[in-house]
N, C-alpha and C positions, 0 to 999 in steps of 0.2 A: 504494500500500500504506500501510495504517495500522499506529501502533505496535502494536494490539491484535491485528492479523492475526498479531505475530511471536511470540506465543506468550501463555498463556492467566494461568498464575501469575506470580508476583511473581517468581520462580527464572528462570524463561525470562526474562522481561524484562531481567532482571539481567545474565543474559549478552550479551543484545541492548548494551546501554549500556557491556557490557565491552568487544564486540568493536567497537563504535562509536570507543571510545576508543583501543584498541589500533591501529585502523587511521588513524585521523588521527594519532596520534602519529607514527606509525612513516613514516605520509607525508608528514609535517611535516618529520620528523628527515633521511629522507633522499631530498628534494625539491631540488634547483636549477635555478635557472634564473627564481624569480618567480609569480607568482599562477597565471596561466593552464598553467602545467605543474603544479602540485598539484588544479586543477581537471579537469585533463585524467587525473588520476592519482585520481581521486575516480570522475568515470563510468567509468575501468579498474576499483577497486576494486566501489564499491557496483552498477552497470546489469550491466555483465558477468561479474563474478566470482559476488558474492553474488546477485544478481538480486532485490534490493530495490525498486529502482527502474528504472521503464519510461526508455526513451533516450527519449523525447520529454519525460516530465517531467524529467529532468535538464539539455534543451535551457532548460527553464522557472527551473530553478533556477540554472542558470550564469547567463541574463540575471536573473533578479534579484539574484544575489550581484555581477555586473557595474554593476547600475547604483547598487548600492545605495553609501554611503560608507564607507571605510576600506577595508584591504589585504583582496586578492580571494579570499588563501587561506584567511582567515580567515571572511570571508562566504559562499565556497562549503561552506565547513566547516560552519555554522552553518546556513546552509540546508540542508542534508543532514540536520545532524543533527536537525531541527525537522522535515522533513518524515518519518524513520522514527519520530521518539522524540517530539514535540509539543517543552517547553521543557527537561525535561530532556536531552532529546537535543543541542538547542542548545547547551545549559550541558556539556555531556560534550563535545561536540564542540568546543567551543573550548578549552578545558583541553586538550584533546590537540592542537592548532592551535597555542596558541602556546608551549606547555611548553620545545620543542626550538629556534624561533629566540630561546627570551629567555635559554637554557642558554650557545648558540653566540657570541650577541650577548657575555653576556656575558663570557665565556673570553676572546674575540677582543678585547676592549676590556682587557682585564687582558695580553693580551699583543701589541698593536698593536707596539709598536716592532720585534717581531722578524719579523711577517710584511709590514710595511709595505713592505718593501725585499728581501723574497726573492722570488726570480727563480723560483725551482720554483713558489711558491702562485701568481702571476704568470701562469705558464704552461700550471697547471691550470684557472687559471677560465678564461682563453680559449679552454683545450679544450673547456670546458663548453658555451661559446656555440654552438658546431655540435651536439651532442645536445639541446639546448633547443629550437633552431630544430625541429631533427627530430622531435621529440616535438609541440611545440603543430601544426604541420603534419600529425602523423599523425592528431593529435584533431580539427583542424580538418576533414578528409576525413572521416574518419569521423561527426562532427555532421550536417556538409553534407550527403554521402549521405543520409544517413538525412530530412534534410528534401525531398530529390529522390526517394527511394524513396517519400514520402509522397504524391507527385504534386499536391501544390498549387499549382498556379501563382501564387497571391498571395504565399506563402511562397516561392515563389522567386523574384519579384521584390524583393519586401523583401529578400531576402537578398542576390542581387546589386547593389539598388542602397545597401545599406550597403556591401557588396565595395570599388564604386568610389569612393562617398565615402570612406572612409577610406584605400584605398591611393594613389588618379589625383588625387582632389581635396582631400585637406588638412584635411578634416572632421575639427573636434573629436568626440573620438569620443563626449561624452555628449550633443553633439546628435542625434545617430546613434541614442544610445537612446531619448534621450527623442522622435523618431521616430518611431522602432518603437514605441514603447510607447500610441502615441496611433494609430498605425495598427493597432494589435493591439485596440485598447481598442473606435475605433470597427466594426472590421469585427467583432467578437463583439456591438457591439450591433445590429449591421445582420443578423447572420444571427438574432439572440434577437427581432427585430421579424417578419423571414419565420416564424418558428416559431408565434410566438403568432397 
């Protein structure tokens, strides 16, 4: 989908760029757990909810926001909003990306000495780390499926043999992308040579 498909006047689009914002913020605001659970809370919002974007282009947009450089919530943010909205969408989407951790960031830094040592905050982020787990987990099945309902078999190698490199064997994981990305690169020129 393109930004122009989401509506025709300068009005529509308006609200496009509003709810774009509204929604990264508010996923930004109340996300933990790290990149890959805001991105997994992005294909909840934008694939399933709004149905903006196809789940296979979101598969495209999570590895570019993956491989690209800087924090992942932020590049997935950014590629989202670029792929509904061109660069203002980008620019909307990162404004709402990082409004809420430079708010938190800085609260917690004006008041470090009093959470640094309580045993409650302590005991709530370690709660946090079994719903994180469970959340990138649930995203990760639900990706996966979805590249198994597609029935490729080269896609599913590729997929499993990143699986193993990075869990069995210790693989950095942006050798892992860059990878993929030369195995994606050449098999799209291999089937563009059978076409022509």
């Amino acid at each position: 989908m393109q930004y122009q498909e989401f509506g025709k006047t300068v009005e529509d689009k308006k609200k496009v760029l509003i709810r774009l914002f509204i929604s990264t913020l508010y996923l930004s605001a109340f996300t933990f757990g790290g990149g890959y659970v805001i991105v997994s809370l992005l294909k909840k919002k934008f694939v399933d909810e709004y149905h903006w974007i196809e789940n296979d282009e979101m598969l495209d947009l999570v590895a570019i926001a993956q491989s690209a450089p800087g924090a992942i919530a932020v590049n997935g943010a950014i590629v989202v909003g670029y792929k509904l909205a061109g660069l203002i969408g980008a620019f909307v989407a990162i404004i709402g990306a990082i409004i809420p951790p430079f708010v938190i960031i800085t609260i917690l830094s004006m008041c470090y000495q009093a959470f640094r040592d309580n045993w409650l905050v302590s005991q709530m982020l370690e709660g946090m780390q079994a719903g994180v787990a469970a959340v990138i987990a649930c995203v990760t099945y639900e990706m996966g499926n979805g590249i198994a309902k597609g029935g490729d078999k080269i896609a599913l190698l590729i997929m499993a043999g990143a699986f193993v490199a990075a869990c069995f064997m210790d693989v950095n994981v942006i050798y892992i992308i860059l990878t993929c990305i030369i195995f994606g690169v050449v098999r799209t020129l291999l089937k563009r040579r059978k076409e022509a």
